[in-house]
PAMAR-456367 format. One record per atom (N, C-alpha, C, O, CB): residue number from 1; z, y, x. Coordinates in nm, 4 decimals, decimal comma, always signed. Glycine has a CB too. Example, Ala and Ser with C-alpha at 12.3 -4.5 7.8 and 13.67 -1.06 7.14 Angstrom:
REM residues 2
@resi=1 z=+0,7800 y=-0,5690 x=+1,3190 .
@resi=1 z=+0,7800 y=-0,4500 x=+1,2300 .
@resi=1 z=+0,7800 y=-0,3300 x=+1,3200 .
@resi=1 z=+0,8465 y=-0,3319 x=+1,4236 .
@resi=1 z=+0,9046 y=-0,4473 x=+1,1308 .
@resi=2 z=+0,7080 y=-0,2250 x=+1,2850 .
@resi=2 z=+0,7140 y=-0,1060 x=+1,3670 .
@resi=2 z=+0,7870 y=+0,0030 x=+1,2900 .
@resi=2 z=+0,8039 y=+0,1138 x=+1,3409 .
@resi=2 z=+0,5725 y=-0,0598 x=+1,4084 .
This chain:
REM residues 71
@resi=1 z=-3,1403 y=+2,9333 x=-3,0803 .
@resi=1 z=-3,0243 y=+2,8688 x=-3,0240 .
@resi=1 z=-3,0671 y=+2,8053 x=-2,8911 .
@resi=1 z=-3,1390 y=+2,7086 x=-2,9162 .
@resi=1 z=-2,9643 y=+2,7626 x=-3,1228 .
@resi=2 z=-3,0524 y=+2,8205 x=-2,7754 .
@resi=2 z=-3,0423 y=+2,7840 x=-2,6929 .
@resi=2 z=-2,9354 y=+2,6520 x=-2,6078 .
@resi=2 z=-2,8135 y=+2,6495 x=-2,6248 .
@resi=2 z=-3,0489 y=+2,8811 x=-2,6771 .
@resi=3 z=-2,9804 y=+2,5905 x=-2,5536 .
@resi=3 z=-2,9263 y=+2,4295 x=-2,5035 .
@resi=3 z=-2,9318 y=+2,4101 x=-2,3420 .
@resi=3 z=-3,0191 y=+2,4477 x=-2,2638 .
@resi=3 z=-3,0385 y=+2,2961 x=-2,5735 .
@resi=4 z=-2,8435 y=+2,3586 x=-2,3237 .
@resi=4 z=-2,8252 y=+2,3864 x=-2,1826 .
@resi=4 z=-2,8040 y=+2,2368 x=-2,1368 .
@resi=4 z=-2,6985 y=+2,1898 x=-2,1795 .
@resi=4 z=-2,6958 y=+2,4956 x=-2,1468 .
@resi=5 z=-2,8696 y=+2,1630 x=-2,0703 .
@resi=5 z=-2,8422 y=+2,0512 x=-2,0212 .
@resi=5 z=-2,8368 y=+2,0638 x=-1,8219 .
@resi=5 z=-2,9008 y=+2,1160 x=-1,7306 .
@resi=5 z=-2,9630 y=+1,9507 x=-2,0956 .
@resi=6 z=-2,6919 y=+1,9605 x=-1,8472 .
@resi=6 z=-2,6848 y=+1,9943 x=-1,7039 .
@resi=6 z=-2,6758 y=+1,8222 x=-1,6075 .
@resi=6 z=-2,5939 y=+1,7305 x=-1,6120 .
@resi=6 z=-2,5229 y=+2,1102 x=-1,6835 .
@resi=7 z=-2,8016 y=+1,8434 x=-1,5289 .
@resi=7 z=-2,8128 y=+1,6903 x=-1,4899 .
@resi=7 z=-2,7292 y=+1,6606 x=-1,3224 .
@resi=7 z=-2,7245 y=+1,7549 x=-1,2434 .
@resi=7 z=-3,0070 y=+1,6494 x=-1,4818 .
@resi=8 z=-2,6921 y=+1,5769 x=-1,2989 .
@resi=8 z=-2,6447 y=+1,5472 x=-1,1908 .
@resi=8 z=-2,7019 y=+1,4531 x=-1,1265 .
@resi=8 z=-2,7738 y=+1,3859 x=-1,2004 .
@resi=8 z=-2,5387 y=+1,5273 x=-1,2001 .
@resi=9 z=-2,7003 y=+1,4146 x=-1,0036 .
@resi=9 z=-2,7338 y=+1,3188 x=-0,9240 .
@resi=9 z=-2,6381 y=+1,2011 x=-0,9012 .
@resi=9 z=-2,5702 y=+1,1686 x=-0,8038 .
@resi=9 z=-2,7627 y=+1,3768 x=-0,8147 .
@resi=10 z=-2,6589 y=+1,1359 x=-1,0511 .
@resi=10 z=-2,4939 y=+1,0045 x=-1,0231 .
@resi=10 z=-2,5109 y=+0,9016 x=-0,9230 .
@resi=10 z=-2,4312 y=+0,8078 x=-0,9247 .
@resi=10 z=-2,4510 y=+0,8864 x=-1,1733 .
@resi=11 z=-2,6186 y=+0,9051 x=-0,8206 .
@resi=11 z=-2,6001 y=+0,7758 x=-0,7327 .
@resi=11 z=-2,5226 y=+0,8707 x=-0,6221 .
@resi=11 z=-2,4785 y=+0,7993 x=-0,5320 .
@resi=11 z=-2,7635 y=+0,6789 x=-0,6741 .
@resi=12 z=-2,4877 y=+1,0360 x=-0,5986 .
@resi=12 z=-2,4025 y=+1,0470 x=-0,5506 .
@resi=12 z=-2,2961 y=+0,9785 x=-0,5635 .
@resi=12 z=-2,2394 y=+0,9145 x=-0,4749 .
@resi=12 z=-2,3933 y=+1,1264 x=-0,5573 .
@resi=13 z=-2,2527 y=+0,9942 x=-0,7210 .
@resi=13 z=-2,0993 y=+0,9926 x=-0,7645 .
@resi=13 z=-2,1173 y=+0,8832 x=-0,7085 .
@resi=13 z=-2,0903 y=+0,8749 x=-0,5887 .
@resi=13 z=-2,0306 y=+1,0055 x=-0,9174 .
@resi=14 z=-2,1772 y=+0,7479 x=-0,7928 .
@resi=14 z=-2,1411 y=+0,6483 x=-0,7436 .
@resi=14 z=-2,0638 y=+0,6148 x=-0,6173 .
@resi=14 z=-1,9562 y=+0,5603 x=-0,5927 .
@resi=14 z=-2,2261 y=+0,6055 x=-0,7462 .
@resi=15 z=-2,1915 y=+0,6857 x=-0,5266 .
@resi=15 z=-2,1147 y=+0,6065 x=-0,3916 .
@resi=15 z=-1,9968 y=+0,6293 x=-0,3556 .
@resi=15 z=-1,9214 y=+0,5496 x=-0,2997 .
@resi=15 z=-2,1693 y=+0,6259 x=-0,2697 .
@resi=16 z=-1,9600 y=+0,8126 x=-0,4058 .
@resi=16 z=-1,8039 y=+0,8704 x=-0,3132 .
@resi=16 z=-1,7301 y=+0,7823 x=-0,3994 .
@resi=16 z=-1,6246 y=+0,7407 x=-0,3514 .
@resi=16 z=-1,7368 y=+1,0692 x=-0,3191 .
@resi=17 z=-1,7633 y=+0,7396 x=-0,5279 .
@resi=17 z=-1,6312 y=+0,6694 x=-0,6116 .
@resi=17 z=-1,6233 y=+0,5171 x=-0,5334 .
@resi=17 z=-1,5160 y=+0,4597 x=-0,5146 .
@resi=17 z=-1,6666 y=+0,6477 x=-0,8155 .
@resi=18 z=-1,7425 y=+0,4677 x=-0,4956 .
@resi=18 z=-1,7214 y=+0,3543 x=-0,4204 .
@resi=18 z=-1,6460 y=+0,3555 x=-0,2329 .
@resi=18 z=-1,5790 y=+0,2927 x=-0,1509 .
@resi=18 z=-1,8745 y=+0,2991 x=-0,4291 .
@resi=19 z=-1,6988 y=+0,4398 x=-0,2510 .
@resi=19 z=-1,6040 y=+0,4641 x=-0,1332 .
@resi=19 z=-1,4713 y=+0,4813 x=-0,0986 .
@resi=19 z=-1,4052 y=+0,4399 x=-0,0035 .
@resi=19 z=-1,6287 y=+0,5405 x=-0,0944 .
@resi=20 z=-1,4333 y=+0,5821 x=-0,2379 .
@resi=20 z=-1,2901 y=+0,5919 x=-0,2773 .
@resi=20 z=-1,2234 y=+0,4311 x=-0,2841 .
@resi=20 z=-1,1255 y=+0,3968 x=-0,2178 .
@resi=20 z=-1,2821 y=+0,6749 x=-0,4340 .
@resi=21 z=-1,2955 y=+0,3453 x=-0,3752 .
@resi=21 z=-1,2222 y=+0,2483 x=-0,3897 .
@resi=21 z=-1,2145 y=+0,1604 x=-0,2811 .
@resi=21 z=-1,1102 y=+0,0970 x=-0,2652 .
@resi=21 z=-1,2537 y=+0,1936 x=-0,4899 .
@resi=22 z=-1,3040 y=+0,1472 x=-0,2073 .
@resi=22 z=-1,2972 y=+0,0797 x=-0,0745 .
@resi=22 z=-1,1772 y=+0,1263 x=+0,0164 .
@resi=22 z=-1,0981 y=+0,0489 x=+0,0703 .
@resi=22 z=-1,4301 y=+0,1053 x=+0,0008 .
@resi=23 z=-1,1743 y=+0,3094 x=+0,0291 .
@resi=23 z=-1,0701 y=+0,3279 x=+0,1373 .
@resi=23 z=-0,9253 y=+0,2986 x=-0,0008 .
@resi=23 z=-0,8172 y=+0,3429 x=+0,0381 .
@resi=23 z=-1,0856 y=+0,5294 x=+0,2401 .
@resi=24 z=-0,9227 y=+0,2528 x=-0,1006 .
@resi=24 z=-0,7680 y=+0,1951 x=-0,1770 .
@resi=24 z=-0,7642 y=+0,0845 x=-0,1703 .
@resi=24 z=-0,6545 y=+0,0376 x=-0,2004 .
@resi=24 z=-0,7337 y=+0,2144 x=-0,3225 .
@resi=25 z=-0,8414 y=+0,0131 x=-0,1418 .
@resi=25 z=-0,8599 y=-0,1360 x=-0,1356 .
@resi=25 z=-0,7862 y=-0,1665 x=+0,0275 .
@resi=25 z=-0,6928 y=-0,2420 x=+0,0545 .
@resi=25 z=-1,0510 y=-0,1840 x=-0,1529 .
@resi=26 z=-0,8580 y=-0,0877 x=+0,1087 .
@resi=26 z=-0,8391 y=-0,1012 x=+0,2306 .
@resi=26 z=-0,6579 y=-0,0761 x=+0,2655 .
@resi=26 z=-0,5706 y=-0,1475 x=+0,3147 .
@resi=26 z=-0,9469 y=+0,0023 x=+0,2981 .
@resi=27 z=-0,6624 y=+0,0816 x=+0,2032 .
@resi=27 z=-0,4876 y=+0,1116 x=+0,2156 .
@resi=27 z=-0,3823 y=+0,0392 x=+0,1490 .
@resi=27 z=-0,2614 y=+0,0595 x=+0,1601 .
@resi=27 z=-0,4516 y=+0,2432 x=+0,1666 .
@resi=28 z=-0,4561 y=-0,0701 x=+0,0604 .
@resi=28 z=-0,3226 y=-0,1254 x=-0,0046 .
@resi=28 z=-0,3479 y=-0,2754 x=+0,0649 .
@resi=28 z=-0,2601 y=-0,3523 x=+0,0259 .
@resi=28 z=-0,3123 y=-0,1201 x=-0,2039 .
@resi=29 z=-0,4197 y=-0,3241 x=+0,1345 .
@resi=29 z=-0,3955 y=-0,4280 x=+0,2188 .
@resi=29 z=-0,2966 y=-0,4048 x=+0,3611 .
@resi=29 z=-0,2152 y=-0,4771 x=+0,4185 .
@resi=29 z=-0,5327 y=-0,4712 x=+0,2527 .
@resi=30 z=-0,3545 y=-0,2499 x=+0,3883 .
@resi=30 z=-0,2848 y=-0,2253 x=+0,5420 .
@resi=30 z=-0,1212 y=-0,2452 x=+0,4632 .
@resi=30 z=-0,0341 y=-0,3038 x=+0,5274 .
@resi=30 z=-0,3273 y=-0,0221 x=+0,6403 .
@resi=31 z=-0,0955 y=-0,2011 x=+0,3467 .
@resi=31 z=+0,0459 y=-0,1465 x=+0,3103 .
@resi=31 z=+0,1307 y=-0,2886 x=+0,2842 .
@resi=31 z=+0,2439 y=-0,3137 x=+0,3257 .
@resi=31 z=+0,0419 y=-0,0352 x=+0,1596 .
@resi=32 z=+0,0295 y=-0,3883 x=+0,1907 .
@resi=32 z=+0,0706 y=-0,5336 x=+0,2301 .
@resi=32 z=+0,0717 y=-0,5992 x=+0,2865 .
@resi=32 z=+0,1078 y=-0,7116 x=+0,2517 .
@resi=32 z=+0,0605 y=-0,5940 x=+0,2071 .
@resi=33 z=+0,0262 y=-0,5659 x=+0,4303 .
@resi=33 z=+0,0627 y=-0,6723 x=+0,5483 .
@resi=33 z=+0,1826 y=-0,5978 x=+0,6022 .
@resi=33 z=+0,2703 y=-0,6716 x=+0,6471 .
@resi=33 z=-0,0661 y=-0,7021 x=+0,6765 .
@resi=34 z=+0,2074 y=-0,4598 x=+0,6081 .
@resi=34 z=+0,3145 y=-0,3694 x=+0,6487 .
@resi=34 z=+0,4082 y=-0,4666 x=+0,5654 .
@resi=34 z=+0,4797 y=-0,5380 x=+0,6358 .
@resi=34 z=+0,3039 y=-0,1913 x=+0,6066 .
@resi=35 z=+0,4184 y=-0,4793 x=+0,4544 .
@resi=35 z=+0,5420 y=-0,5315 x=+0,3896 .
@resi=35 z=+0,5867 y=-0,6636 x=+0,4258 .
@resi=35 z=+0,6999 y=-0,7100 x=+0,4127 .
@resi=35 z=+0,5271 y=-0,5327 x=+0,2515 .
@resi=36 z=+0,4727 y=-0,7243 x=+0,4782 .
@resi=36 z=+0,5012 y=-0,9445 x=+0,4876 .
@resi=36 z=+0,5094 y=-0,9038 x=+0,6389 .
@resi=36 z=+0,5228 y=-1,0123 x=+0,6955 .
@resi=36 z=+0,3167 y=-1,1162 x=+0,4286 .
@resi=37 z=+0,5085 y=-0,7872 x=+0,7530 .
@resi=37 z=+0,5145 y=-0,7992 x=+0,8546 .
@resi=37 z=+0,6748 y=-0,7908 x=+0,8806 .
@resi=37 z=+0,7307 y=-0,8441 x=+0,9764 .
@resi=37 z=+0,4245 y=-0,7165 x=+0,9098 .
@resi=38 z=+0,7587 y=-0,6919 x=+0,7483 .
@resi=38 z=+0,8551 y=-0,6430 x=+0,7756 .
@resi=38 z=+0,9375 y=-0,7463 x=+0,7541 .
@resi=38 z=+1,0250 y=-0,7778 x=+0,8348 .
@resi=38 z=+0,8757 y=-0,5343 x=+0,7212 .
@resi=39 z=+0,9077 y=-0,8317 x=+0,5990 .
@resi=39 z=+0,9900 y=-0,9062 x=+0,5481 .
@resi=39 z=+1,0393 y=-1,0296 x=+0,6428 .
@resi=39 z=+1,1499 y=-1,0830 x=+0,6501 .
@resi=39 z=+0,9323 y=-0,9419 x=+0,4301 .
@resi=40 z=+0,8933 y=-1,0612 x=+0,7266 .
@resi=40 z=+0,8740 y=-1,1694 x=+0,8247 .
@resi=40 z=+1,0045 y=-1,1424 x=+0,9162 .
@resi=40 z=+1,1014 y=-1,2165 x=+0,8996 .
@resi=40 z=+0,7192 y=-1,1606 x=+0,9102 .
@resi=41 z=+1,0094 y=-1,0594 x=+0,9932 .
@resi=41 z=+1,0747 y=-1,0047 x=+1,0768 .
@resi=41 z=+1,2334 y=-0,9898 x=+1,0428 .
@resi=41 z=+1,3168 y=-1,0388 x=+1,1190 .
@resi=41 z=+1,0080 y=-0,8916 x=+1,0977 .
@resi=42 z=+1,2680 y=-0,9251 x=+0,9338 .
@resi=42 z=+1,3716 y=-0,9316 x=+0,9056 .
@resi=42 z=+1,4409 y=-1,0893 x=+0,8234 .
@resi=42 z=+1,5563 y=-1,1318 x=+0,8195 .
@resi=42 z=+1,3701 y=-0,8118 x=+0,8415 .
@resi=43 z=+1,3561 y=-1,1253 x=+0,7856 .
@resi=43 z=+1,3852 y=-1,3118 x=+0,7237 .
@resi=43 z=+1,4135 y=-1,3760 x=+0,8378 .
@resi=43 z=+1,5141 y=-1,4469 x=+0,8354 .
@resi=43 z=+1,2392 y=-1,4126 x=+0,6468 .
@resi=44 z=+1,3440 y=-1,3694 x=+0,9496 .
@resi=44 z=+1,3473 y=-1,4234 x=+1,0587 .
@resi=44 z=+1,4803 y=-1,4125 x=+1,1145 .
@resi=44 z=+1,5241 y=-1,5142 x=+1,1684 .
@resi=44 z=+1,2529 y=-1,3764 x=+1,1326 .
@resi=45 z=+1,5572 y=-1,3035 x=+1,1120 .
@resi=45 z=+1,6793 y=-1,2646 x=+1,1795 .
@resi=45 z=+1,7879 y=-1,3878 x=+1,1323 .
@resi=45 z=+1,7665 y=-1,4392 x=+1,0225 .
@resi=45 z=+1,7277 y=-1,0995 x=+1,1311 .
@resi=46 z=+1,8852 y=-1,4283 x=+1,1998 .
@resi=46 z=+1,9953 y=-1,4592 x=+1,1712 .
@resi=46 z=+2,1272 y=-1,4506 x=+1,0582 .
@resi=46 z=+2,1812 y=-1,3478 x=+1,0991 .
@resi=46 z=+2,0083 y=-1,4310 x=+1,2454 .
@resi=47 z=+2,1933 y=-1,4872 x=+0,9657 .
@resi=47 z=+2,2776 y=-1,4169 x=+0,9326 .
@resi=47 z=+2,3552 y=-1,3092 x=+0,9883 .
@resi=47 z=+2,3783 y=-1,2001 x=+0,9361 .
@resi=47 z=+2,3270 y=-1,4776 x=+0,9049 .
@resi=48 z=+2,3940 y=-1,3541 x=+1,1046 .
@resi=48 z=+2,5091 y=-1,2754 x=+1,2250 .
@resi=48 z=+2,4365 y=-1,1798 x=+1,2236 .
@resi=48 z=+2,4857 y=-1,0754 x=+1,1808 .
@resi=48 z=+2,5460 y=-1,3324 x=+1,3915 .
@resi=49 z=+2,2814 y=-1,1787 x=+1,2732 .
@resi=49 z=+2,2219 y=-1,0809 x=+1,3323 .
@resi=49 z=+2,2057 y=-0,9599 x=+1,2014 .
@resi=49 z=+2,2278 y=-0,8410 x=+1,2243 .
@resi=49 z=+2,0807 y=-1,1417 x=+1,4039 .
@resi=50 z=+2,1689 y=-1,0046 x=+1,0790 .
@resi=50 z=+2,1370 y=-0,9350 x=+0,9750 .
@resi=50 z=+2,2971 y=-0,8643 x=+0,9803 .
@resi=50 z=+2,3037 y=-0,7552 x=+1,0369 .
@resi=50 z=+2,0773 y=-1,0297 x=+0,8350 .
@resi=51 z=+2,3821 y=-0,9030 x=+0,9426 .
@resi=51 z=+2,4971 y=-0,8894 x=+0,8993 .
@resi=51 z=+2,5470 y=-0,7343 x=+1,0532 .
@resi=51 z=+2,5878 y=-0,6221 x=+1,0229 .
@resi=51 z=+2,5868 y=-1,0814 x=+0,8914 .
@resi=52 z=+2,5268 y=-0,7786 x=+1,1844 .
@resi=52 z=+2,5423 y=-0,6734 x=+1,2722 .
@resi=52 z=+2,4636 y=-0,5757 x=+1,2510 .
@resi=52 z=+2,5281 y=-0,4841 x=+1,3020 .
@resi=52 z=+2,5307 y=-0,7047 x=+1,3905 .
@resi=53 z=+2,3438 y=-0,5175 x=+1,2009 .
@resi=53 z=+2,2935 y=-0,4476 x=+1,2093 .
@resi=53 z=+2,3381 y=-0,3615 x=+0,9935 .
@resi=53 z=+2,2745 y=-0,2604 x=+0,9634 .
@resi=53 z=+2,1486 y=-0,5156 x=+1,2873 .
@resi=54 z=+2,4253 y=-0,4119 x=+0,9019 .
@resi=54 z=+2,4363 y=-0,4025 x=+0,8381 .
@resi=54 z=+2,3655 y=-0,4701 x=+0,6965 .
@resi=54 z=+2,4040 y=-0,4336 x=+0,5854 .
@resi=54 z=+2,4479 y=-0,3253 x=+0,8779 .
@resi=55 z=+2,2583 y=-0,5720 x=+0,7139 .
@resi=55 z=+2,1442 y=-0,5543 x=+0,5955 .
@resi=55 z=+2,2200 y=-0,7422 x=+0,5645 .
@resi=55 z=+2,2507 y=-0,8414 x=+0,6307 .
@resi=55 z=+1,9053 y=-0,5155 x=+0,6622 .
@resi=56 z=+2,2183 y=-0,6950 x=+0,4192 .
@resi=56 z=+2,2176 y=-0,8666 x=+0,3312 .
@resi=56 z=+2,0906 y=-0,9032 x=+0,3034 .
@resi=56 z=+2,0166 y=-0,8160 x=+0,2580 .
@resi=56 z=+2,2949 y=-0,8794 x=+0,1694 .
@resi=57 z=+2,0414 y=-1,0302 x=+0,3231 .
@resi=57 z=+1,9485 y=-1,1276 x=+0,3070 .
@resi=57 z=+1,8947 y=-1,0707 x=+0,1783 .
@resi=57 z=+1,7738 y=-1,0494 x=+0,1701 .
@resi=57 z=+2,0032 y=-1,2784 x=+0,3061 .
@resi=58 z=+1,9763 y=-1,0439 x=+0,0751 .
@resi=58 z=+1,9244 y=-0,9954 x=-0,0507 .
@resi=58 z=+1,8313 y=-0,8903 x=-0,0275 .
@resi=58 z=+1,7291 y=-0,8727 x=-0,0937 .
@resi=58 z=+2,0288 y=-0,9494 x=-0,1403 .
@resi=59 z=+1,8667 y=-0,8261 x=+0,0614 .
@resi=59 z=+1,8224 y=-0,6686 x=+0,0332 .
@resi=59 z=+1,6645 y=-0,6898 x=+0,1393 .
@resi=59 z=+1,5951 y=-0,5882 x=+0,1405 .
@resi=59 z=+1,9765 y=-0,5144 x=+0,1101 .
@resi=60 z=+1,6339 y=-0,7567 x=+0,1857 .
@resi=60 z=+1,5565 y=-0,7454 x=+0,3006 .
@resi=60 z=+1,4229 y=-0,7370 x=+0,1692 .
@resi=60 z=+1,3389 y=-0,6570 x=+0,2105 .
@resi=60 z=+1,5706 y=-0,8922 x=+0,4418 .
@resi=61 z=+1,3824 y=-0,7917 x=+0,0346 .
@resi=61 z=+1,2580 y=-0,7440 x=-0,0157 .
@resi=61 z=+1,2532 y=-0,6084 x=-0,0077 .
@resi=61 z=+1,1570 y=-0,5695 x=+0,0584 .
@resi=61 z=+1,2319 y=-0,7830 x=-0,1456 .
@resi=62 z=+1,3630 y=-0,4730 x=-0,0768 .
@resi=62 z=+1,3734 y=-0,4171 x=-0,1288 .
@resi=62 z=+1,4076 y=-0,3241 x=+0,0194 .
@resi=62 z=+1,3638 y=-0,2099 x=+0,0048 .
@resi=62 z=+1,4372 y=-0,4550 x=-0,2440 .
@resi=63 z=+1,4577 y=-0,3392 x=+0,1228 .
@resi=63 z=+1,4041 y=-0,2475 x=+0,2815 .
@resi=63 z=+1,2671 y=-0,2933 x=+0,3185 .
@resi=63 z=+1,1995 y=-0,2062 x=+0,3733 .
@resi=63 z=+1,5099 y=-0,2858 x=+0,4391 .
@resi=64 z=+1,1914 y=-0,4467 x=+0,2961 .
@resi=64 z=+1,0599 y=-0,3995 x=+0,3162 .
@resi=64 z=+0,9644 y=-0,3723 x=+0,2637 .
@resi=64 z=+0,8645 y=-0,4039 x=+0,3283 .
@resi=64 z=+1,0193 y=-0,4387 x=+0,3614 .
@resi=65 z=+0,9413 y=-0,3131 x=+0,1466 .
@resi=65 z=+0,9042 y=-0,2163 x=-0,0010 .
@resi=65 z=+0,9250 y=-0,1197 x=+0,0507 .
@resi=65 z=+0,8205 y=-0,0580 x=+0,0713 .
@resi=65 z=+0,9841 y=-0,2202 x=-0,1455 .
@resi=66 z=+1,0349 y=-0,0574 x=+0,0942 .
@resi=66 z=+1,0318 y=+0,0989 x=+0,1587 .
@resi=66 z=+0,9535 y=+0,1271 x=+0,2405 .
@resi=66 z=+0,8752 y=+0,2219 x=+0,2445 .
@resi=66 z=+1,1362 y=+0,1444 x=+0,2218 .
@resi=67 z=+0,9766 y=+0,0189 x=+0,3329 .
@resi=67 z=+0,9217 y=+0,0608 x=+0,4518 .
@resi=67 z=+0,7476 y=+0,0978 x=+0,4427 .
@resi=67 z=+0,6756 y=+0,1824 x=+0,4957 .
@resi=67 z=+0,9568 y=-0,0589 x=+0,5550 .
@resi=68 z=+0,7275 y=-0,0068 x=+0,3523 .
@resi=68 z=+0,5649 y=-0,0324 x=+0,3250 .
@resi=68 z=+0,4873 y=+0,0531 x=+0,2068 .
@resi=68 z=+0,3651 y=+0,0653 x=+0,1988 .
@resi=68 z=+0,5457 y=-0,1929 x=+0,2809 .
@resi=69 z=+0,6091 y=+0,1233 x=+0,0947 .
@resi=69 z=+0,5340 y=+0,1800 x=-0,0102 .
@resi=69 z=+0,6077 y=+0,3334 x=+0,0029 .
@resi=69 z=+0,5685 y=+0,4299 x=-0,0627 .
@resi=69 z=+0,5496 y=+0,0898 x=-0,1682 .
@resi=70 z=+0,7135 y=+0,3382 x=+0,0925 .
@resi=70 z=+0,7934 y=+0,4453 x=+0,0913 .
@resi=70 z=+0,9074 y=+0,4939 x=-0,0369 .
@resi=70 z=+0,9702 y=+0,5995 x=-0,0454 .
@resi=70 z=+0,6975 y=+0,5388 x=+0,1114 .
@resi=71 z=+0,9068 y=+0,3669 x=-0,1362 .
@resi=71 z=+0,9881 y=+0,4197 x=-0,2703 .
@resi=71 z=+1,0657 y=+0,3043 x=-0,3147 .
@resi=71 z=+1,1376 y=+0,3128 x=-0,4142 .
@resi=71 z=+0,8884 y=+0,4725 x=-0,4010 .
């Protein structure tokens, strides 16, 4: 009976998996300042002003979630 062992070099894995998590770490900060940049901006607006361009105060979490997560 023959056995087959198959070895890998895991301080590769390691690193690409650390790396992976670094560039998700990284993309979900860029994506949460995208969102407090949007919310900022649109909180900031006026009633009048919100109201001319169509958007309720309510809705401004839930347009800057889109903008920032796309869903």
């Amino acid at each position: 009976m023959a056995h087959v062992i198959n070895t890998t070099d895991t301080s590769v894995n390691i690193i690409a998996r650390l790396r992976g998590l670094a560039e998700e770490i990284k993309d979900s900060w860029a994506r949460r300042a995208e969102y407090k940049r949007t919310f900022a901006e649109l909180d900031g607006l006026s009633n009048r002003d919100l109201a001319d361009i169509g958007v309720r105060r309510c809705d401004i979490p839930h347009i800057a979630h889109v903008q920032a997560y796309g869903h």
